[in-house]
N, C-alpha and C positions, 0 to 999 in steps of 0.2 A: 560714720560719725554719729553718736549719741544727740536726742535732741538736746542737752543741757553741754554737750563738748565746745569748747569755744579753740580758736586757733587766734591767740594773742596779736599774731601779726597780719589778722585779718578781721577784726574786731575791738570796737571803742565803744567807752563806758560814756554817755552823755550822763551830764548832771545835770538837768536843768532848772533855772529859778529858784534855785537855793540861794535868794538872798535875804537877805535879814528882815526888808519890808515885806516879804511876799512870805517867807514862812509864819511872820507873825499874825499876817492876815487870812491865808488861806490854810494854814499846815492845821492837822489835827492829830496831837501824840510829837509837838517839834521834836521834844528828847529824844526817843528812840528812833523817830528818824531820823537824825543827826547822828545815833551813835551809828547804826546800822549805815548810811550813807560814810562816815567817818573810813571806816573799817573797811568797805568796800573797795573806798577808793585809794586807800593805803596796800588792798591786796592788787587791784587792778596794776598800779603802779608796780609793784613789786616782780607781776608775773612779762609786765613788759605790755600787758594790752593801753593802749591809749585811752586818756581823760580827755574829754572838752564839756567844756563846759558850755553853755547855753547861758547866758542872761540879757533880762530886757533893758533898754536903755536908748535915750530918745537926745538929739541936740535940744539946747538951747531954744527954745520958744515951741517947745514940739512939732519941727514942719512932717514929721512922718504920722503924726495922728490928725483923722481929717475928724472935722464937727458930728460928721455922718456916724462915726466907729463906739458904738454901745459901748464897747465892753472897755476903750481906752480913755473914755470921755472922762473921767472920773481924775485920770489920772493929770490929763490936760489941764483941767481946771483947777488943780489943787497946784498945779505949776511944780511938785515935788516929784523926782524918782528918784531912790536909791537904789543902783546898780551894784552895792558890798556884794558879794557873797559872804554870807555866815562864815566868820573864822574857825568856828569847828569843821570845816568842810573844804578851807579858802585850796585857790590853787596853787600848784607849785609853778617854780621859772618855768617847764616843757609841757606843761600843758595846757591845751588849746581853748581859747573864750572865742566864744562867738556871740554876737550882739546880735537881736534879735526886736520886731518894732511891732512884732505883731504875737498871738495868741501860740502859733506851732514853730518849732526849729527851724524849718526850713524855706517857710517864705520870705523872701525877701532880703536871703544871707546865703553865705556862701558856703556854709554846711555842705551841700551835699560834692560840692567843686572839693572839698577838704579829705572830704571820704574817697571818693573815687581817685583822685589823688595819692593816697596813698594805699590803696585796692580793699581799701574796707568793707566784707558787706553783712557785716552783722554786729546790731545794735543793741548793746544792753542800755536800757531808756530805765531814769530816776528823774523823781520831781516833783515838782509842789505847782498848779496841784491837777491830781489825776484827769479829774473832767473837764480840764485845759491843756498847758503843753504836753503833757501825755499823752491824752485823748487823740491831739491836734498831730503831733509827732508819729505818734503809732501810722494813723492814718495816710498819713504822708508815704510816710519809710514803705510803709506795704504797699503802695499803690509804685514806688519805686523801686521793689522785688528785694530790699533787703531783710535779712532774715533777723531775728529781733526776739529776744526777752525780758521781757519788766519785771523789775524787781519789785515784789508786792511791798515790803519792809520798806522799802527806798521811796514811797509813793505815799502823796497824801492828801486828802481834799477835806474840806470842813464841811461837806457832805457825809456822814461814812454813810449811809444809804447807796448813794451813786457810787462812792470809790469799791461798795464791794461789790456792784452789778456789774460795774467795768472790768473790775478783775475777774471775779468768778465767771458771765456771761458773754461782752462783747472783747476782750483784750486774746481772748486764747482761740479767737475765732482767724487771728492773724501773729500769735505771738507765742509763745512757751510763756508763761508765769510761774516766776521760781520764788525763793528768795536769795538773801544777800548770800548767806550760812551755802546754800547748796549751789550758790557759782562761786563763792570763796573756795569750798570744797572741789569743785571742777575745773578753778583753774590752779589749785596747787596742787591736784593729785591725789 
């Protein structure tokens, strides 16, 4: 098998954190990555491979963020989350949301019970934004042996400094980085 070959029924497109608050705050280029996410996830569909989506979202008084957590404090205090996902992107009735309380996909949610479940073991990772659940995701998924490509187009950080160190240096140290266009093209032939 090709490193860019995907086997539909053993490979799911994560979307993660494409929601409306998070792309507005962290996305840099929202439009085209919105179209290219758009597109992706109409061919992912199309070819049969599975969508889940990935977003953050907290009860009621935030008992999952503690006082301690930098990077959620912000969000505690302002007492706001919007869990939408951007309607250019939203999901359909079969495909998979997964709520997530923290920074990467897999802590603390049952992602990885979802995949092995149904014998997934390769990840094509999208997201907003790169130097977080990307980052955070990638790292995870490879320490749990599955195999994985990120879609540069699909990815975004209001860094572009870091988002192109990650792609071009630290991401292909564990992953294929492709784009959307050349796994569109590899899963329809």
């Amino acid at each position: 098998m090709s490193e860019l070959a995907l086997d539909a029924a053993r490979s799911a497109l994560l979307v993660m954190d494409l929601q409306t608050r998070v792309l507005d705050n962290y996305a840099d280029g929202q439009e085209a990555l919105l179209a290219a996410a758009a597109g992706t996830i109409a061919a992912a569909r199309g070819s049969g491979l599975r969508v889940i989506y990935v977003v953050a979202g907290f009860r009621p008084g935030f008992p999952e963020i503690s006082p301690r957590n930098k990077g959620f404090s912000a969000t505690r205090a302002s007492g706001f989350i919007n869990s939408d996902v951007h309607p250019q992107v939203a999901p359909a009735p079969d495909d998979i949301i997964v709520t997530k309380h923290r920074v990467g996909a897999f802590t603390g949610t049952d992602l990885d019970m979802i995949l092995r479940s149904n014998d997934i073991d390769t990840l094509v990772l999208s997201g907003v934004s790169t130097s977080g659940v990307v980052l955070s995701t990638l790292r995870h998924a490879a320490d749990s042996d599955y195999r994985m490509l990120v879609l540069r187009d699909c990815c975004s950080d209001r860094d572009r400094e870091v988002h192109a160190c990650l792609l071009d240096k630290v991401f292909p140290r564990q992953a294929l980085v492709t784009t959307s266009s050349e796994m569109i093209q590899a899963l329809t032939g």
